[in-house]
DRENRODREN-706599 format. One record per residue: x, y, z of N, C-alpha, C, O in turn. Coordinates in steps of 0.02 Angstrom, whole numbers. Example, Ala and Ser with C-alpha at 12.3 -4.5 7.8 and 13.67 -1.06 7.14 Angstrom:
     n_xx     n_yy     n_zz    ca_xx    ca_yy    ca_zz     c_xx     c_yy     c_zz     o_xx     o_yy     o_zz
      660     -284      390      615     -225      390      660     -165      390      712     -166      423
      642     -112      354      684      -53      357      645        2      394      670       57      402
***
This chain:
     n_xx     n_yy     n_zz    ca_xx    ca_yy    ca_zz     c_xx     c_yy     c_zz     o_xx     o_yy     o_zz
      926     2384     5751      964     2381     5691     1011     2322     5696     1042     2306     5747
     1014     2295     5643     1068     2232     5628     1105     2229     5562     1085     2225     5504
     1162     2231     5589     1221     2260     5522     1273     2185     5513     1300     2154     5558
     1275     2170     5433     1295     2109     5413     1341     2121     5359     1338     2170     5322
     1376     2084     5357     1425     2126     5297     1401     2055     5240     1393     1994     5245
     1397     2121     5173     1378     2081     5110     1413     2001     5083     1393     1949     5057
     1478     2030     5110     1524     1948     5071     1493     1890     5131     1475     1838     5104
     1485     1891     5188     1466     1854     5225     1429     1791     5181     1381     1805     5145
     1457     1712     5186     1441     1671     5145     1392     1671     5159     1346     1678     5118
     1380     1660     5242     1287     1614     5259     1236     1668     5235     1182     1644     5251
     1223     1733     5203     1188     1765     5216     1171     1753     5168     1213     1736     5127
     1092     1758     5147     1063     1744     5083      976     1786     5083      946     1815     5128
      963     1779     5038      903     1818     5015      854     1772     5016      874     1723     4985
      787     1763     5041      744     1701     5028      696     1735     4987      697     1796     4980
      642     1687     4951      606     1704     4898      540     1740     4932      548     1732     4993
      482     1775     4921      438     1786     4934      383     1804     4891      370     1857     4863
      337     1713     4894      294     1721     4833      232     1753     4865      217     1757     4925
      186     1784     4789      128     1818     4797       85     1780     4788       84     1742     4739
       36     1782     4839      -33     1749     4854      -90     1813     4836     -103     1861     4872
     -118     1797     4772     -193     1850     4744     -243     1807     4762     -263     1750     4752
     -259     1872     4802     -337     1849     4827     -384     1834     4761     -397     1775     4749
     -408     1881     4722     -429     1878     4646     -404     1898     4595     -361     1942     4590
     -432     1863     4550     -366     1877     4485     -420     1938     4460     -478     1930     4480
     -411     1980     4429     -473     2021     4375     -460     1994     4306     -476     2016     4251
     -439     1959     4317     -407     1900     4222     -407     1846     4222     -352     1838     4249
     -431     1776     4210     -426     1713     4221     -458     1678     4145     -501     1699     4108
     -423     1626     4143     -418     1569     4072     -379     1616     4007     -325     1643     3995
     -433     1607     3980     -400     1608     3911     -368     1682     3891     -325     1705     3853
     -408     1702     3936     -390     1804     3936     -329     1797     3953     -284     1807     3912
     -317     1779     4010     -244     1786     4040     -231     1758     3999     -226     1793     3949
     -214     1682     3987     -155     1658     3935     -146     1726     3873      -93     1759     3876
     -200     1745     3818     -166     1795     3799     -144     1863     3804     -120     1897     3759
     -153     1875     3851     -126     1914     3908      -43     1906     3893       -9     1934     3849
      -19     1853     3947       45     1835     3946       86     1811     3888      148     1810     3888
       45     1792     3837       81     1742     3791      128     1804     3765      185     1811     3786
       93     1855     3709      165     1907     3688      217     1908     3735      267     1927     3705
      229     1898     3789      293     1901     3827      303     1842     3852      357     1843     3881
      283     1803     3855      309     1730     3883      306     1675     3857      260     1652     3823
      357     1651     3873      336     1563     3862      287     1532     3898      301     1553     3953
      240     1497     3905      186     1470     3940      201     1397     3936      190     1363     3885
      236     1367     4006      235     1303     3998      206     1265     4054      235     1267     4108
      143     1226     4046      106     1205     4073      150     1143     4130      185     1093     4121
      127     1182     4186      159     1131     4253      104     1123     4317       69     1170     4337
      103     1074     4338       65     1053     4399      105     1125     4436      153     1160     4420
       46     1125     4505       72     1171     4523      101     1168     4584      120     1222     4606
      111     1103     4628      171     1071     4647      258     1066     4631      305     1057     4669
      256     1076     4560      316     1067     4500      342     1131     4503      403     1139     4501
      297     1186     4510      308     1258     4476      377     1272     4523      424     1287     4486
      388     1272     4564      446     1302     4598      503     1267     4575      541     1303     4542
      523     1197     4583      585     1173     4559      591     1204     4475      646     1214     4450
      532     1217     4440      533     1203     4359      576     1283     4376      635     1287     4357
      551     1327     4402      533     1400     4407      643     1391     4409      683     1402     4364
      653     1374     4464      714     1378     4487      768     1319     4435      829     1309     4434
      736     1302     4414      787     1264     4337      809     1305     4295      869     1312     4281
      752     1341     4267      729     1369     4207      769     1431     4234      814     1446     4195
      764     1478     4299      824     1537     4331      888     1519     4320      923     1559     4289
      917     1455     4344      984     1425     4350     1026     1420     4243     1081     1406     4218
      962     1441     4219      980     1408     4137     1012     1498     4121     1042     1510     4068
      999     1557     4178     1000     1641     4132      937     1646     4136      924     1706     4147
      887     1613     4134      829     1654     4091      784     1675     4153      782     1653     4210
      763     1705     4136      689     1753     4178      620     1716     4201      585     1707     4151
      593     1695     4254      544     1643     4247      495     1651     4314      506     1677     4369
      449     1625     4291      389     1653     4359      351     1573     4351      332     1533     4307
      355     1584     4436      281     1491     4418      230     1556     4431      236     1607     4465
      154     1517     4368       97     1553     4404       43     1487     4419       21     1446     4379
       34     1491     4469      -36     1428     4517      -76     1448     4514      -83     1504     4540
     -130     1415     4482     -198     1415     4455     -238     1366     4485     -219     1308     4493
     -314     1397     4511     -361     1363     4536     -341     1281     4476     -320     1279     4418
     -358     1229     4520     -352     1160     4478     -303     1114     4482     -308     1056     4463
     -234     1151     4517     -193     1099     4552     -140     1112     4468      -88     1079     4469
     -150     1156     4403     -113     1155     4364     -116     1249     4346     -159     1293     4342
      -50     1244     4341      -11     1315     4308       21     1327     4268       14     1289     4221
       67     1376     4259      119     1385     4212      192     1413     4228      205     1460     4266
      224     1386     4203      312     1422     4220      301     1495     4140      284     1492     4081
      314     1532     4170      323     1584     4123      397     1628     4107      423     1674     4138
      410     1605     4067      475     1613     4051      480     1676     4015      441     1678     3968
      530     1749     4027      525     1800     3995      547     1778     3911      601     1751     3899
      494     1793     3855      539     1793     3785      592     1851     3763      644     1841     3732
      569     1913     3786      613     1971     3799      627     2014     3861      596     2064     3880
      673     1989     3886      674     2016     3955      685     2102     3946      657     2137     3988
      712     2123     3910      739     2187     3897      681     2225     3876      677     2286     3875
      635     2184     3860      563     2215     3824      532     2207     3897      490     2252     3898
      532     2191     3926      479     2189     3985      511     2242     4033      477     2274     4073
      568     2246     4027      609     2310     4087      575     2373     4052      544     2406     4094
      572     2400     3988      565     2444     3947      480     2448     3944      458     2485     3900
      436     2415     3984      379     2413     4008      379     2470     4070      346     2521     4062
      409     2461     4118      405     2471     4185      429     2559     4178      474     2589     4149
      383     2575     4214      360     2665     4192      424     2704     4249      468     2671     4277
      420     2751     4253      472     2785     4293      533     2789     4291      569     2786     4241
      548     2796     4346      656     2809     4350      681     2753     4372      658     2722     4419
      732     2738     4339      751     2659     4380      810     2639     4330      806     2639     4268
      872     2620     4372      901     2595     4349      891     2507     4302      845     2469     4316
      937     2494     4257      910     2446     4212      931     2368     4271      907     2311     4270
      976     2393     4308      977     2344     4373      926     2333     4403      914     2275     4421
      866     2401     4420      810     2404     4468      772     2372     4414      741     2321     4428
      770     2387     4373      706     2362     4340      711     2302     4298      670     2292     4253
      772     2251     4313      790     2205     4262      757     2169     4325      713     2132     4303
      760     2164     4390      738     2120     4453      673     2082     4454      621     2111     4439
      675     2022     4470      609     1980     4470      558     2015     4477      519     2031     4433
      553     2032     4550      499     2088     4595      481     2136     4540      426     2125     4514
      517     2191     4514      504     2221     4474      474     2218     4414      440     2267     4402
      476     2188     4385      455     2133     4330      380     2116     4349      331     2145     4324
      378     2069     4395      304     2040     4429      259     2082     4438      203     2080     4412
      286     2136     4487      231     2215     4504      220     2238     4454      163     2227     4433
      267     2281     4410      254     2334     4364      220     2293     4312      160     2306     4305
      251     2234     4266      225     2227     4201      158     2188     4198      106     2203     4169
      183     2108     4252      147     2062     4266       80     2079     4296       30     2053     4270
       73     2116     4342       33     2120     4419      -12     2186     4370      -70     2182     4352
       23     2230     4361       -7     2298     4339      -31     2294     4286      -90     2278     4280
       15     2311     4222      -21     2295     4156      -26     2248     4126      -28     2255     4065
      -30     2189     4149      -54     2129     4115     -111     2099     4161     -154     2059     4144
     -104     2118     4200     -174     2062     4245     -210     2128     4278     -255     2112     4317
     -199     2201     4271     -236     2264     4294     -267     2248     4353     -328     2247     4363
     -209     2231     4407     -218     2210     4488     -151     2293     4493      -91     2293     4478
     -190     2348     4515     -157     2392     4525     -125     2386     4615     -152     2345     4653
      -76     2421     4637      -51     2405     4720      -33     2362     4737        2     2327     4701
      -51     2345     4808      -29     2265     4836     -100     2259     4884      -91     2209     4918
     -154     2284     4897     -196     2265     4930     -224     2203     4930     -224     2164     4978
     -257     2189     4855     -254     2121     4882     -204     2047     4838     -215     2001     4799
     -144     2078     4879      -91     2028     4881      -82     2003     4943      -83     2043     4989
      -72     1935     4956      -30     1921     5027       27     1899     5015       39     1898     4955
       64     1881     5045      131     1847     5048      161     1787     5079      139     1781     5137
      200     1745     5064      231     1703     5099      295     1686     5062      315     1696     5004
      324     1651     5123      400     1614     5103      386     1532     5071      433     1499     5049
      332     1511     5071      319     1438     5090      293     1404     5013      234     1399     4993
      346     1386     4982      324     1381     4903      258     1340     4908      202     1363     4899
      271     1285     4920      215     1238     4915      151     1256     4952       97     1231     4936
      160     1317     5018       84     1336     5016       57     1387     4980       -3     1399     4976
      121     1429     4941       93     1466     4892       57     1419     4824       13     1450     4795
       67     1365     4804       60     1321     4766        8     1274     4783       -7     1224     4750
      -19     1294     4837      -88     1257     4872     -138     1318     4855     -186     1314     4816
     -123     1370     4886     -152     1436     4866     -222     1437     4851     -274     1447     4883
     -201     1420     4772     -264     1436     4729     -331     1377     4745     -391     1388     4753
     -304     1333     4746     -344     1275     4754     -370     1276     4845     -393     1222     4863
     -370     1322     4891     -383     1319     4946     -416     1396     4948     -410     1430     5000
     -455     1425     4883     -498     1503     4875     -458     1551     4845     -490     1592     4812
     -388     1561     4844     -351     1599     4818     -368     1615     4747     -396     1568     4719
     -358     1680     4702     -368     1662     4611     -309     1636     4578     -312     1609     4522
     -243     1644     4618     -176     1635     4586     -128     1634     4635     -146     1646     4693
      -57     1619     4620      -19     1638     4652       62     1644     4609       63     1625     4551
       88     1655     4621      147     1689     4586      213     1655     4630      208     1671     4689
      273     1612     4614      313     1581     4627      401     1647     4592      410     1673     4537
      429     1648     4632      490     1678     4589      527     1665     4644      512     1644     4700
      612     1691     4602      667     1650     4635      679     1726     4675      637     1771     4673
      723     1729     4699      717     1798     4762      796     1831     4721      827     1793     4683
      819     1891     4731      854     1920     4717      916     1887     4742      915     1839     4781
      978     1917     4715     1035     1880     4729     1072     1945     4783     1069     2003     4764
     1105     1929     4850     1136     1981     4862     1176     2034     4827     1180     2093     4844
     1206     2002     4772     1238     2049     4739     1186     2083     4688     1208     2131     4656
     1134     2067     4678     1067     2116     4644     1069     2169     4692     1078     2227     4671
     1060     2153     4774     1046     2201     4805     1099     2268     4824     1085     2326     4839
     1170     2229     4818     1232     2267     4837     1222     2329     4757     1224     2391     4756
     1214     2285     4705     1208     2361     4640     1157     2398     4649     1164     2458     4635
     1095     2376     4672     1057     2412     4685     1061     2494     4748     1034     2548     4739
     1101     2475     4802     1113     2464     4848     1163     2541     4808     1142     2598     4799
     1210     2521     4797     1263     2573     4777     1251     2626     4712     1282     2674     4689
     1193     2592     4697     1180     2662     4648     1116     2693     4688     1074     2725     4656
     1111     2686     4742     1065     2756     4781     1005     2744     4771      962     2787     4782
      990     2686     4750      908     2641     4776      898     2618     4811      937     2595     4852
      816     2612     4811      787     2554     4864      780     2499     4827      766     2504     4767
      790     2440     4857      729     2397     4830      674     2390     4841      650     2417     4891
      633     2348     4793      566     2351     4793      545     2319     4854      586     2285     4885
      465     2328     4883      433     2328     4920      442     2225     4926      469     2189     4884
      416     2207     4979      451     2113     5005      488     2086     4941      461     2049     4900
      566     2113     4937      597     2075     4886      659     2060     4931      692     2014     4907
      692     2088     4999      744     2075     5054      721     2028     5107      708     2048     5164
      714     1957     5084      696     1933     5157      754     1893     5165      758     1837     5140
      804     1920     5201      868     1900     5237      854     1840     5284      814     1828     5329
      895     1816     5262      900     1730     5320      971     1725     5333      998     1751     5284
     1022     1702     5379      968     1680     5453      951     1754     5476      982     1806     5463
      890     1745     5518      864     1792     5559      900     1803     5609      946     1764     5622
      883     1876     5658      923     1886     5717      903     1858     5761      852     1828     5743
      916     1849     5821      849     1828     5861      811     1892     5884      834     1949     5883
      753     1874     5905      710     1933     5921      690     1922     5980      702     1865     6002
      652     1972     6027      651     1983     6082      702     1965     6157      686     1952     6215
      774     1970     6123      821     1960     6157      829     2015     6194      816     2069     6167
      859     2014     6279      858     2077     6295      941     2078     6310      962     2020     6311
      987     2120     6321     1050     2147     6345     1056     2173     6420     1005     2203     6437
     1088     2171     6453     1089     2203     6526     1172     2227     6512     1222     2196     6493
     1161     2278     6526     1243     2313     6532     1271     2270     6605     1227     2251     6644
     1332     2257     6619     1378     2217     6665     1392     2278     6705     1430     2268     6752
     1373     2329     6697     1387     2360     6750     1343     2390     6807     1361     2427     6853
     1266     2361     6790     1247     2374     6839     1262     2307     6889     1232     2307     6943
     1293     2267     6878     1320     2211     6925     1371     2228     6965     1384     2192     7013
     1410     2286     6950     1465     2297     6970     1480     2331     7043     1538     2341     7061
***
């Protein structure tokens, strides 16, 4: 166990985009698929992360998606409040206003009917999520990572967060060992 206290400046949340093995939706399906809820703005898929993280920094809600072809889309929520009001179950409007949340429930589930995470993979590595598709992948999914203080409300109203949405940086070190000083003694 490794215990960090929240105000701590250096501590931060890193992003973790989704790598789909196959899409069960691709071209024109998907576009109208997404369009009732999004803006669809056509970006190389190199671009998608800075665009992705502009378009976050403006308020608004936004996903890069990487498409076989080296071109994608920044998808910008048109109603974010309409897409929380998607997402089935108990959940605070904190839990379910969250990128992750958003992506799984509305995006992942009922819009592209990729139920689970089986075949999802993951990484931290925008630009190889953004190679992805173009190296066998069907898609890949770019988003900005939660903010600690997403996680602290989350956190205090007696939730979890969602499944790879905490990837804490800096890391601890690992396989460090301790020797008590007193067996020296």
């Amino acid at each position: 166990m490794a215990l960090s206290s929240l105000s701590d400046p250096g501590l931060v949340l890193l992003p973790t985009h989704r790598i789909i093995a196959h899409m069960p939706v691709e071209g024109r399906a998907l576009r109208d698929r997404l369009d009732p809820h999004f803006e669809l703005v056509p970006t190389a898929n190199l671009r998608l992360m800075a665009e992705v993280e502009t378009v976050s920094k403006s308020g608004r809600q936004a996903f890069g998606l990487a498409l076989p072809g080296s071109n994608g889309y920044v998808l910008i929520a048109k109603a974010p409040r309409d897409l929380q009001a998607l997402i089935d179950g108990p959940g605070s409007h904190a839990l379910k206003a969250l990128d992750v949340s958003v992506l799984h429930s509305v995006i992942l589930e009922k819009l592209v009917g990729l139920p689970g995470f089986d075949a999802i993979s993951y990484t931290r590595d925008a630009e190889a999520a953004a190679l992805a598709p173009d190296n066998g992948a069907g898609a890949s999914f770019l988003m900005v990572p939660p903010t600690v203080g997403d996680m602290r409300t989350i956190s205090l109203a007696a939730e979890k967060m969602p499944q790879k949405s905490t990837y804490y940086f800096p890391k601890i070190l690992s396989g460090l060992v301790l020797w008590s000083l007193n067996d020296f003694i």
